[in-house]
PLY file of the C-alpha trace (Angstrom):
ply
format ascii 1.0
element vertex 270
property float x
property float y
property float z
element edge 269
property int vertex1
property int vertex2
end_header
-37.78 19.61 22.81
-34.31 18.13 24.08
-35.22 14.90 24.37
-37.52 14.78 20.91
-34.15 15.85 19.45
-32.14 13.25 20.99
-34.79 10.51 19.88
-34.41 11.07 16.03
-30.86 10.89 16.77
-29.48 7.44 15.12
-28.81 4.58 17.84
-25.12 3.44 17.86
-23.95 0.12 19.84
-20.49 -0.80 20.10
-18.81 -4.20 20.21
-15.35 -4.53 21.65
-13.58 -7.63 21.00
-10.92 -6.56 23.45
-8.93 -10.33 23.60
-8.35 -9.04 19.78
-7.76 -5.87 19.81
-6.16 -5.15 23.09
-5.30 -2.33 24.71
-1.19 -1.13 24.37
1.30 -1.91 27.23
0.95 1.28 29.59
-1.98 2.81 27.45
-4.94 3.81 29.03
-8.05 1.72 27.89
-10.15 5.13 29.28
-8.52 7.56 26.41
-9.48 5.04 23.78
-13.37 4.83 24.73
-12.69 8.27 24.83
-11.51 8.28 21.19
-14.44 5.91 19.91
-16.92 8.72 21.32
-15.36 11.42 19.64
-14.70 9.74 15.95
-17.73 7.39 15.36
-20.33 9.30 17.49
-21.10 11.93 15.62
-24.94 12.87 14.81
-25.48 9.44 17.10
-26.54 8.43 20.57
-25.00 6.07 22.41
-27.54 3.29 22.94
-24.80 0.15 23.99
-21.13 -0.18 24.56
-20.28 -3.80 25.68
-16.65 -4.88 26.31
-16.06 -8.52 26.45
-13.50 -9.76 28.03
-11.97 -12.42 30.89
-11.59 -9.76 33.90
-9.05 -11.74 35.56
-6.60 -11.89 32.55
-7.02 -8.01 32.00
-4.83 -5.82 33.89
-6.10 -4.58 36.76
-6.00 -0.53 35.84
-7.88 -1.63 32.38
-10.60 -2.82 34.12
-10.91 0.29 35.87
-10.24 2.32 32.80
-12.77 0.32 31.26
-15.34 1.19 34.29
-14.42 4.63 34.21
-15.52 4.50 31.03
-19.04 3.82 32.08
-18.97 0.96 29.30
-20.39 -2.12 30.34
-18.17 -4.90 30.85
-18.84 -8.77 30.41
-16.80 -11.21 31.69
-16.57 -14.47 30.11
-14.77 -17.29 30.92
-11.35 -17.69 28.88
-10.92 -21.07 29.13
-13.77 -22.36 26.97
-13.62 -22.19 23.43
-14.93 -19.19 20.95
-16.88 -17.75 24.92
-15.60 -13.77 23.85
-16.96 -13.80 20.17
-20.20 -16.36 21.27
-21.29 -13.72 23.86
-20.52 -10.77 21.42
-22.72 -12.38 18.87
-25.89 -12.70 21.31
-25.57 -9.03 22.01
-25.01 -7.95 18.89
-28.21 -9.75 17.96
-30.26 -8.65 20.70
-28.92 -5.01 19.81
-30.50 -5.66 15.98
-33.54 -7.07 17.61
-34.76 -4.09 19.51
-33.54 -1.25 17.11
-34.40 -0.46 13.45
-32.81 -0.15 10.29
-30.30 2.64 10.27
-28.98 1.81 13.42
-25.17 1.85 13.43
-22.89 -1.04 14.63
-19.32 -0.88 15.65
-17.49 -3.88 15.92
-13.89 -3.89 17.13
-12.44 -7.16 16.40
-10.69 -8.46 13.24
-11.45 -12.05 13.75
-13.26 -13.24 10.33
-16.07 -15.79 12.58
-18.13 -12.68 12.75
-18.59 -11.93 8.96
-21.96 -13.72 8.68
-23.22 -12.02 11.71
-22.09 -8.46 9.67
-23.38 -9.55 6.74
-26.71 -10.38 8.72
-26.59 -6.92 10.19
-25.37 -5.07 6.75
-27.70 -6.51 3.99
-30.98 -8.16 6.10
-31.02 -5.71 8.87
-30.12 -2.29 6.98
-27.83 -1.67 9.73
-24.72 0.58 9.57
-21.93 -1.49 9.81
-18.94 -0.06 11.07
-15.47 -2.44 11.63
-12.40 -1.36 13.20
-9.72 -3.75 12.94
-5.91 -4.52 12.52
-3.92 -4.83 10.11
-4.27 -8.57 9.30
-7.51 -8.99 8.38
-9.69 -11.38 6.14
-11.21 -9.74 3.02
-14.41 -11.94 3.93
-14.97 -9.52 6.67
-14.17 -6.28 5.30
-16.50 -6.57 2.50
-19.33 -6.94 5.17
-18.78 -3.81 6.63
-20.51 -0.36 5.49
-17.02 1.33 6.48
-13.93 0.13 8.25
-11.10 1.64 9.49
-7.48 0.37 11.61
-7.41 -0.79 14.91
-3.97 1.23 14.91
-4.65 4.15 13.59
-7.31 4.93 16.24
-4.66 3.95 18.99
-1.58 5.94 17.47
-0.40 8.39 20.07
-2.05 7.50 23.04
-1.15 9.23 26.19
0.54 6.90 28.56
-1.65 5.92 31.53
-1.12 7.81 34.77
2.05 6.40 36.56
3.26 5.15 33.47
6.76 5.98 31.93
8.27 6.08 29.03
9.84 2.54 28.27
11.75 3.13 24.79
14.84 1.78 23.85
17.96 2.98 22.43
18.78 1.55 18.73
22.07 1.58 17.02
22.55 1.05 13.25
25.92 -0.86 13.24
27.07 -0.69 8.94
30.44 -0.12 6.85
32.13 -3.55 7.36
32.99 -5.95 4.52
29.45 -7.25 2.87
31.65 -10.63 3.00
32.68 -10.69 6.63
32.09 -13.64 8.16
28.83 -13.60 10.13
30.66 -15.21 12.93
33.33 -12.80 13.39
31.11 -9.71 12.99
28.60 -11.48 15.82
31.48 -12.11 17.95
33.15 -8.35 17.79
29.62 -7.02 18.08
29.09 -8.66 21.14
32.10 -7.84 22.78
31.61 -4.14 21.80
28.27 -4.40 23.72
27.41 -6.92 26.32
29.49 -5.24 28.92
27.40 -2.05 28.01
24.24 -3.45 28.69
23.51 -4.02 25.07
21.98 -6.98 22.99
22.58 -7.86 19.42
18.94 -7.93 17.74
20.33 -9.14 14.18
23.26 -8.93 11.70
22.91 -8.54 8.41
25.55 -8.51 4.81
24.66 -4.34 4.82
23.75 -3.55 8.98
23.95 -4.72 12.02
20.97 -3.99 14.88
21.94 -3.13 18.33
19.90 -2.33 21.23
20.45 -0.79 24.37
18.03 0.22 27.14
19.06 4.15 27.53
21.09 6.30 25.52
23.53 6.84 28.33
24.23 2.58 28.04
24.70 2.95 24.82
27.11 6.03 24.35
29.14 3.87 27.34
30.25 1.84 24.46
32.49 5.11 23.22
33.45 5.27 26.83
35.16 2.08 28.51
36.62 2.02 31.31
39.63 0.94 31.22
39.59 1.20 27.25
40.34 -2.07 25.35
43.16 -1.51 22.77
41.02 -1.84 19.88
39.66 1.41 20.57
41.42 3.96 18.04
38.83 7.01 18.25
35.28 7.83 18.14
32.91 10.35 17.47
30.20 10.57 18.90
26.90 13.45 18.91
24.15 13.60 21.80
21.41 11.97 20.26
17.87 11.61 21.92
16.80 8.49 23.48
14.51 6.54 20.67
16.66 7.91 17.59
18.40 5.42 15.99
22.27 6.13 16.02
24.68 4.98 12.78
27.71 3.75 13.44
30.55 2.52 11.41
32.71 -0.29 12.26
35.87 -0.56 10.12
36.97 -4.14 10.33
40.39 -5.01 9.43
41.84 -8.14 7.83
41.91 -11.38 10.51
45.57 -11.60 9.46
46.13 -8.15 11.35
48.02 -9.25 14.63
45.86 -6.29 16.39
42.13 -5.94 16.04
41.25 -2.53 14.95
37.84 -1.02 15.09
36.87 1.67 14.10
33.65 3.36 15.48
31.60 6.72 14.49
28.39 8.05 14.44
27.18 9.66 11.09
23.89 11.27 10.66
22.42 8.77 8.03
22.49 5.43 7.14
0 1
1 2
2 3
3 4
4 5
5 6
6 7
7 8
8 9
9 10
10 11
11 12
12 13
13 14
14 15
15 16
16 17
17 18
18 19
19 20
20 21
21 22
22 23
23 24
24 25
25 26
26 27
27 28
28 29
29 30
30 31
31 32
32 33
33 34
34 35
35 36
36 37
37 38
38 39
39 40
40 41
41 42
42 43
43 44
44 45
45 46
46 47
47 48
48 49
49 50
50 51
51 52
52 53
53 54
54 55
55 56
56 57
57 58
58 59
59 60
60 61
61 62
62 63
63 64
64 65
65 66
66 67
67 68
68 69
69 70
70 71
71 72
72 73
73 74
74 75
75 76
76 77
77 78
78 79
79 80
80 81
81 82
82 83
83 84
84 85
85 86
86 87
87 88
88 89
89 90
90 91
91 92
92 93
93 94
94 95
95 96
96 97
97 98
98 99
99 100
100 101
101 102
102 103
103 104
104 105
105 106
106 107
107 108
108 109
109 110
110 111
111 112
112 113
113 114
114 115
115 116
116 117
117 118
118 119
119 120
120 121
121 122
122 123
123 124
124 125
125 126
126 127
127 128
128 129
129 130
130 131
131 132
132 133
133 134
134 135
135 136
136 137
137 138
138 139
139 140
140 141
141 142
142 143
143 144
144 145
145 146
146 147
147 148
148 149
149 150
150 151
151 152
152 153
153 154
154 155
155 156
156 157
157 158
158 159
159 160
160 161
161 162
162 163
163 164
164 165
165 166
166 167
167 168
168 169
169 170
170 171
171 172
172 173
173 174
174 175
175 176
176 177
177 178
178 179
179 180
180 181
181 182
182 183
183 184
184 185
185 186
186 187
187 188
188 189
189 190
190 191
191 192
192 193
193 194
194 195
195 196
196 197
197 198
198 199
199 200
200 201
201 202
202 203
203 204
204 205
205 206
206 207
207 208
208 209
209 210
210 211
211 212
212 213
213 214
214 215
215 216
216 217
217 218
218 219
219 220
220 221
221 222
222 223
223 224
224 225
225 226
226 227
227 228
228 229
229 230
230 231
231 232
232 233
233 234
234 235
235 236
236 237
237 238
238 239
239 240
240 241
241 242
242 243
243 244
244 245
245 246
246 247
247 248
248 249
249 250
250 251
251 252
252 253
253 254
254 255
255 256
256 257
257 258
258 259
259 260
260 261
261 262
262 263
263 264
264 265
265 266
266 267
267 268
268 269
């Protein structure tokens, strides 16, 4: 009786366009097969889950994640042209050649050269056409899918992979000075405030100024210097959590002042 039940179940094959939509820096490529499973599975059997990809430009733990997995992985050659979507297309068509209509199709790629082989799939086949892609994606492609859905939404909140840490950096919302300040001077104070603390100016703007340190402890170090320049009236400064940005606002006076004075303090909004 199991295994008449598990034959009316419907067939799913997934395609993973991988060189597309890649796996996150210090995710694990094992918790999102994992995810696929549990999201576009349902009332299905797994009947093919390829991964195409150039196994010696993947890192080494998402090939193994990818093994773990027990998907099967194709390596293709990177270096010739169009080799990752050519080889997803013959399996893709060999999938629709030995299953019948109904059968559902994932395809995880947003590249638009494999619209005709959806459409193919959708509209000829009666296939179940199922696309998960990014953000930037051609309408051409969409509109041959049955249902599609983001590439980052179904990655949002992965766990790290095991070993990995944390790698966030600390941002600082630098705002209050004169909307007609000149760019140069604000760039040049800015950088003085924050090279010798490990910081890096991201952008300056008439309204804000980015800064962007690599822990909170480098970046509170700015309130801090030892010995303290003479510009450095007062502060206030709250503990705030690594990865929150911090608002700061710099005061800056008139160049005619003899003595630069800035002023610096946190405040809870922008």
């Amino acid at each position: 009786m199991a295994s008449t039940g598990m034959s009316i179940l419907k067939a799913v094959g997934v395609f993973w366009d991988i060189e597309n939509c890649c796996v996150p820096k210090g995710k694990s490529a094992l918790k999102i097969i994992e995810r696929i499973r549990e999201r576009y599975f349902t009332d299905c059997r797994e009947a093919e889950f390829i991964c195409v990809c150039d196994i010696n430009k993947e890192a080494d733990t998402t090939i193994k994640d990818l093994n773990d997995g027990q998907i099967n992985v194709v390596h293709i050659n990177a270096t010739a042209k169009n080799a990752a979507d050519d080889k997803i297309r013959q399996s893709m068509r060999r999938f629709a050649d030995s299953h019948p209509p109904g059968t559902k199709v994932i395809l995880i790629s947003s590249d638009v050269n494999f619209a005709s082989d959806l459409s193919d799939l959708r509209h000829r086949k009666k296939f179940e056409v199922v696309l998960i892609h990014k953000t930037q994606v051609s309408e051409a492609l969409l509109s041959c899918s049955t249902e599609h859905f983001l590439w980052e939404d179904l990655i949002k909140d992965l766990p790290l992979s095991a070993g990995q840490k944390e790698n966030a950096d600390t941002v600082c919302i630098v705002y209050g000075y004169d909307s007609n300040a000149v760019t140069e001077r604000v760039s040049a104070i800015l950088k003085m405030l924050s090279s010798n603390c490990g910081g890096k100016v991201i952008s300056i703007g008439h309204l804000y100024a980015v800064l962007k340190f690599s822990t909170s402890e480098l970046m509170e170090s700015i309130f801090n210097p030892t010995p303290a320049p003479s510009h450095y009236i007062g502060f206030d400064l709250r503990s705030l959590p690594v990865r929150q940005a911090t608002y700061l606002a710099l005061n800056i006076p008139p160049a005619s002042r003899a003595e630069p004075i800035y002023w610096l303090q946190s405040s809870p909004y922008f």
